[in-house]
N, C-alpha and C positions, 0 to 999 in steps of 0.2 A: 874838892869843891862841892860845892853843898846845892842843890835846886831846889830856888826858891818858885815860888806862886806869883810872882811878879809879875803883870801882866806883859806880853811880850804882842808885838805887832803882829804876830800869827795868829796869837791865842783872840788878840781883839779883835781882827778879819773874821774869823770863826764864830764870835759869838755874835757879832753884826750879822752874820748871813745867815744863822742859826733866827735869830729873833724877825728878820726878815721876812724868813718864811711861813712862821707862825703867827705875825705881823696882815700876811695878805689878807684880803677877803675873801671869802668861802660865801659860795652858794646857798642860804637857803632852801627849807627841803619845800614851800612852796614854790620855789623858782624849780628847784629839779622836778616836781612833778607837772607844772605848767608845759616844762618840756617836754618830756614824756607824752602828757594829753598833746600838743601837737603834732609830736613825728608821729604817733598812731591814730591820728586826723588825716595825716599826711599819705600813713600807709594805707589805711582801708580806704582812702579816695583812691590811690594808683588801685589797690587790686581792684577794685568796681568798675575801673575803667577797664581796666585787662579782661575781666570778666566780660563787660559789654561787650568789647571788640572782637574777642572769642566765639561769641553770639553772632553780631553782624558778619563774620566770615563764616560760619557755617551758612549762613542764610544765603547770602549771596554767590557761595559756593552750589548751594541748591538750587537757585533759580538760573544760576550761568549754565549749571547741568540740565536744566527742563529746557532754555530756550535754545539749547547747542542740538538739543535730542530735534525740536524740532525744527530747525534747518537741515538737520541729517534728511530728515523723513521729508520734509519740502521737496530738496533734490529727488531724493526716489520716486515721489509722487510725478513731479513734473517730465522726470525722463524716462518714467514708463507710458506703457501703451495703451495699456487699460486700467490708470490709478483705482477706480472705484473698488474692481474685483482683485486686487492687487494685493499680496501681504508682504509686508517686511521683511527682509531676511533678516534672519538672526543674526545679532550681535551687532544691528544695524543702530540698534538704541537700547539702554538697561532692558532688562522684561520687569522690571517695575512699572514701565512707560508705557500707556497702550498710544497710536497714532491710529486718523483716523482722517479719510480726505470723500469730500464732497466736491461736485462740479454741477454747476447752475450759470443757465445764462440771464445775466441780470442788465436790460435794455435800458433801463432808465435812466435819463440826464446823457447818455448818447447822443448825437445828432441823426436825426433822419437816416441819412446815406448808412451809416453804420450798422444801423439797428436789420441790416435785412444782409445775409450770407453774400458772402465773395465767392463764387469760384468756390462751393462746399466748405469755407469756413467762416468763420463766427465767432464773433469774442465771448470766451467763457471765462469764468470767476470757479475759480479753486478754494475751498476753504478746508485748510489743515488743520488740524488740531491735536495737539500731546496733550497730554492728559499723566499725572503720577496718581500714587494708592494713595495720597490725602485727599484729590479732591481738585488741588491746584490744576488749572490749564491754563495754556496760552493756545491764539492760532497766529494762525499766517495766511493770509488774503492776497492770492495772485490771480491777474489777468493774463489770462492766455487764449492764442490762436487755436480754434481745437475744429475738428471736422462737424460738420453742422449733426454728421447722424451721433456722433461719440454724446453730446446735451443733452441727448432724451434717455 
C-alpha cells in the first residue's frame, strides 16, 4: 500500500488548530507597554506608601517612648518625699531622657475655703517634664495634697 497526501480527519484537526492559533490576536506593543507604565504606577505608589508608613511608625514609636519615660518619672516624682532634690534612678528612663519636676502652689480659680492650708496641707500643682536630645518635650500637670512647708 502506497501513502497518499490525502487529507485525512486528523491531518484536517491539525491544521485547523494550527491556523487557529496563529489566527488569535496578539497584543500590541503599545498595549504591552501601557501595561507595563501601569503596574510601575501601581508599584511605586505601594512602595511610597510602605515608605510613609515606615516613617509614621518610627515617629510614633518615639513619641509613645518620650510619653511612657514620662509617666515613669510622674510616678517617681509623686511617690517621693522630696521630688525637687530627688534624682532618678537609673535605668528609670533612656539617659537620652533628662526629667525634671517642679512644685508650686497655684491659688487661683479656687474657692475661698481652699485657698488657705488644712491641718498643714495645701494643694500643690507638680509640673514634670521629659525632655529627649532633640529638643522635643512633654509635661504632666498634677494636683497634689503636699505639707504647706514642702511649697516654699
Amino acid at each position: 500500500m502506497k501513502a497518499t497526501n490525502s487529507p485525512t480527519p486528523r491531518r484536517i484537526g491539525r491544521r485547523v488548530a494550527e491556523k487557529a492559533i496563529l489566527a488569535r490576536p496578539r497584543f500590541t506593543l503599545i498595549e504591552v507597554l501601557v501595561a507595563v507604565a501601569v503596574l510601575a504606577l501601581a508599584l511605586g505608589a505601594t512602595l511610597a506608601l510602605s515608605g510613609q508608613a515606615k516613617f509614621n511608625i518610627a515617629t510614633l514609636e518615639s513619641e509613645w517612648a518620650l510619653q511612657h519615660a514620662l509617666e515613669q518619672a510622674t510616678e517617681f516624682y509623686l511617690l517621693t518625699p522630696d521630688p525637687v532634690a530627688a534624682s532618678l534612678p537609673d535605668g528609670l528612663i533612656p539617659r537620652t531622657l533628662h526629667a525634671s519636676c517642679e512644685i508650686y502652689v497655684d491659688l487661683e480659680g479656687l474657692p475661698d475655703y481652699a485657698q488657705e492650708a488644712s491641718n498643714g496641707w495645701i494643694l500643690g500643682t507638680y509640673r514634670i517634664v521629659v525632655t529627649d536630645e532633640g529638643g522635643r518635650s512633654v509635661e504632666h500637670i498634677v494636683n497634689k495634697l503636699i505639707f504647706e512647708e514642702d511649697a516654699e
